[in-house]
C-alpha positions as CSV (number, residue, x, y, z in Angstrom):
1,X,0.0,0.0,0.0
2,X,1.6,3.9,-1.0
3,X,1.8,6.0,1.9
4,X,0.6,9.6,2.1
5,X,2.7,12.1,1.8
6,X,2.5,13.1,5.3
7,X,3.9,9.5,6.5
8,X,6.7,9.6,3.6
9,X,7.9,12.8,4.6
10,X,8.0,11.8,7.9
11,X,10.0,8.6,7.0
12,X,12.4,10.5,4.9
13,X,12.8,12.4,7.7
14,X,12.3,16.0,6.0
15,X,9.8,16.7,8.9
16,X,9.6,15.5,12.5
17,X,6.4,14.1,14.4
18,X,5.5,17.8,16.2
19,X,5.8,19.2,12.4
20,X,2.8,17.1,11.1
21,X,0.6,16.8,13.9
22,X,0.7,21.3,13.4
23,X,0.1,21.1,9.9
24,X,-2.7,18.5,10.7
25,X,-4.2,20.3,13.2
26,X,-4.2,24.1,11.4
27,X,-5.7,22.1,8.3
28,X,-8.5,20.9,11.0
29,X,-9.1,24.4,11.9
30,X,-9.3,25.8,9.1
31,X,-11.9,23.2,7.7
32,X,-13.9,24.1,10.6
33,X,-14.2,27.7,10.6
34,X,-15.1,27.4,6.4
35,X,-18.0,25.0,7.6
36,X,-19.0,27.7,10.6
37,X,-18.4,29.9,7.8
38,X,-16.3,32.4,9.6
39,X,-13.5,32.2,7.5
40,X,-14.1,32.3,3.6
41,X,-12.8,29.2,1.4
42,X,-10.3,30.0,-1.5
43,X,-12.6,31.9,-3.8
44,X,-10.3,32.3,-6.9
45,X,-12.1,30.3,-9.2
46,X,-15.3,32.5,-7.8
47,X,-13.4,35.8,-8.2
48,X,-12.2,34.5,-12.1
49,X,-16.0,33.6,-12.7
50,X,-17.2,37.5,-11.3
51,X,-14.6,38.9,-13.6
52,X,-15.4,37.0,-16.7
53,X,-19.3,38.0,-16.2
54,X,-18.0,41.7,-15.5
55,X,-16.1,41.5,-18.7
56,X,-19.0,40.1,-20.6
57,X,-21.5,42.5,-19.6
58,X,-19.1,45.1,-20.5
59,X,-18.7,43.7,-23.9
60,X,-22.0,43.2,-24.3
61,X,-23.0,46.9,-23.4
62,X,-20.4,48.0,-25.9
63,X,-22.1,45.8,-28.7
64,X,-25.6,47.4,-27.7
65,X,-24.2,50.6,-27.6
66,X,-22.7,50.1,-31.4
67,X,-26.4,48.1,-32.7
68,X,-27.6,51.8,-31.3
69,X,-25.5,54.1,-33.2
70,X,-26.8,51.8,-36.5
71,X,-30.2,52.0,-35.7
72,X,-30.1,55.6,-35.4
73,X,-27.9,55.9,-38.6
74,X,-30.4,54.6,-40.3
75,X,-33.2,56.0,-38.6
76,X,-31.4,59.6,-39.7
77,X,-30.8,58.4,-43.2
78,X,-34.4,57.6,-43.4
79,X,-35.3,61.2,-42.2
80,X,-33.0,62.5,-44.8
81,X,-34.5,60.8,-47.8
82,X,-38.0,61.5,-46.8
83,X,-37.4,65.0,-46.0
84,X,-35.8,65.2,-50.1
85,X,-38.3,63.2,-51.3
86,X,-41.0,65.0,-49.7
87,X,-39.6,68.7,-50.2
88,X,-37.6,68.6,-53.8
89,X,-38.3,70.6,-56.9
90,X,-39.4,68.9,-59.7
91,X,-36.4,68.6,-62.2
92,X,-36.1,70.7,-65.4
93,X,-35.5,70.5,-68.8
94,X,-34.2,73.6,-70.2
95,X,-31.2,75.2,-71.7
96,X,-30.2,77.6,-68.6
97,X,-27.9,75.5,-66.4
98,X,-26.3,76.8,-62.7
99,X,-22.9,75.7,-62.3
100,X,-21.9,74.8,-58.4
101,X,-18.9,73.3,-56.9
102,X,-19.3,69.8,-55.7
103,X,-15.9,68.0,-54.7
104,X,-13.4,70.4,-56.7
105,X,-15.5,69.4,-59.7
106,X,-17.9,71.9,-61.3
107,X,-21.6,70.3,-62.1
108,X,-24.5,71.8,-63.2
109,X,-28.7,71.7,-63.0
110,X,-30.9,72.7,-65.4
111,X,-32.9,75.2,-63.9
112,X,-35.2,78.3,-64.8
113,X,-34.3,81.9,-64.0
114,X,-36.8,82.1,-60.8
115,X,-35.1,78.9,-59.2
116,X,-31.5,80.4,-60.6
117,X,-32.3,83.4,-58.4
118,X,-33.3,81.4,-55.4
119,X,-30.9,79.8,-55.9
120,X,-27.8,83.0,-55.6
121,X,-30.3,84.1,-52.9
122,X,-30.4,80.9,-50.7
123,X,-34.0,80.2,-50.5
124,X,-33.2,77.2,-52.5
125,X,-30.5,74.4,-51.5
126,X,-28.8,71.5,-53.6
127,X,-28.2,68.0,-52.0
128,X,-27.0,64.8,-53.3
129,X,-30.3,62.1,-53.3
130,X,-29.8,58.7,-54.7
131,X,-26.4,59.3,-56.3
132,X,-27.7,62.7,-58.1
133,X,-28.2,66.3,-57.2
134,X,-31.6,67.5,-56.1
135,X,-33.0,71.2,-55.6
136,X,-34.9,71.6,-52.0
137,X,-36.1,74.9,-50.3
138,X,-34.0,76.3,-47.8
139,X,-35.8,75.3,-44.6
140,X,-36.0,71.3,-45.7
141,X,-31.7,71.8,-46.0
142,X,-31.5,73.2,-43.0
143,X,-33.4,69.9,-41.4
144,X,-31.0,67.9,-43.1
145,X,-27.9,70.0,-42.2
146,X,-28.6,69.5,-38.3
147,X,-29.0,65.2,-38.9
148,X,-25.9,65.1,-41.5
149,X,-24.0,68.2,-43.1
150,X,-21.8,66.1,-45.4
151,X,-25.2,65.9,-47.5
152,X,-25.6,69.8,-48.3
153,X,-23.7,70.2,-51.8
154,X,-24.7,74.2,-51.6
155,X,-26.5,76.2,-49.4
156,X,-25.6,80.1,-49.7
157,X,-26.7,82.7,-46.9
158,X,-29.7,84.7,-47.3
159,X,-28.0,88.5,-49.0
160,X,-28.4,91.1,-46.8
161,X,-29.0,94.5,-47.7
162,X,-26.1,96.6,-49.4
163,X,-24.3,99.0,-47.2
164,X,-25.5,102.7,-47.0
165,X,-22.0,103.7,-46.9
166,X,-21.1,101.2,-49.9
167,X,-18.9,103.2,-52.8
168,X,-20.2,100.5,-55.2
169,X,-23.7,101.0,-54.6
170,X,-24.2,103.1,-57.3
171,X,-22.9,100.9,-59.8
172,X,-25.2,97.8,-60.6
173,X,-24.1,94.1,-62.2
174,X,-25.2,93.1,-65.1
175,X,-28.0,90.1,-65.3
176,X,-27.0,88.7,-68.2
177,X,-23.2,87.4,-66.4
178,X,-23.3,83.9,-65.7
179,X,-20.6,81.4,-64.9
């Protein structure tokens, strides 16, 4: 029959009879006062299993918070569309064309001199919409500046009034320039 350890360290003689009966006796105690519950067992694995959850419900908030962002992403981009669908000029066909800037690249609508006007005035706006350009009055572009700016191809400021003082006020532009 094998021996415990106890009895083959005392026959090898690395510990002496007082020796073991301690280490017997503490390992009594301690048993005891973890079945009185006064002293707490080993609780690593516990501890590893708390920190695992923790880390789980962390990453698990993160992943809600990024299926959020999406879901408002789209929500916005569903605002967006309906508010050009909703509020856009019907396109034209005519020979009068306004040149705007649009990624360093010049493009152009056709448009009629009323909406050209609005246009240099900034009660109309041009957007991009389903890979084109459409024309929208100034108040829908400004709903669709506040939910996503990168969307607003041209949007002048409302002209104020000229100067009193201005030294050019006297002199007018002609209509007829176009660029």
């Amino acid at each position: 029959m094998s021996l415990s350890l106890r009895d083959q360290l005392l026959k090898a003689g690395l510990v002496n009879q007082k020796q073991a009966k301690q280490v017997s006796k503490d390992k009594q105690k301690q048993q005891r006062l973890v079945h009185k519950g006064q002293v707490e067992a080993d609780d690593s694995q516990a501890r590893l299993a708390q920190e695992a959850q923790a880390e789980k419900v962390k990453r698990d908030q993160e992943l809600n918070r990024q299926q959020q962002e999406k879901v408002e992403q789209k929500a916005r981009a569903a605002q967006i569309k309906q508010l050009i669908e909703v509020s856009r000029l019907p396109k034209l066909t005519t020979e009068d064309y306004y040149n705007f800037v649009d990624d360093k690249k010049v493009k152009r609508l056709s448009v009629n001199t009323l909406m050209r006007n609005k246009l240099s005035s900034g009660s109309l706006a041009i957007v991009h919409h389903a890979g084109g350009y459409e024309v929208i009055p100034r108040e829908a572009a400004l709903k669709i500046q506040e939910r996503d700016p990168r969307r607003i191809v041209q949007l002048n400021t409302p002209t104020e009034a000229p100067d009193e003082d201005d030294p050019y006020a006297a002199y007018q532009i002609p209509d007829d320039l176009m660029w």
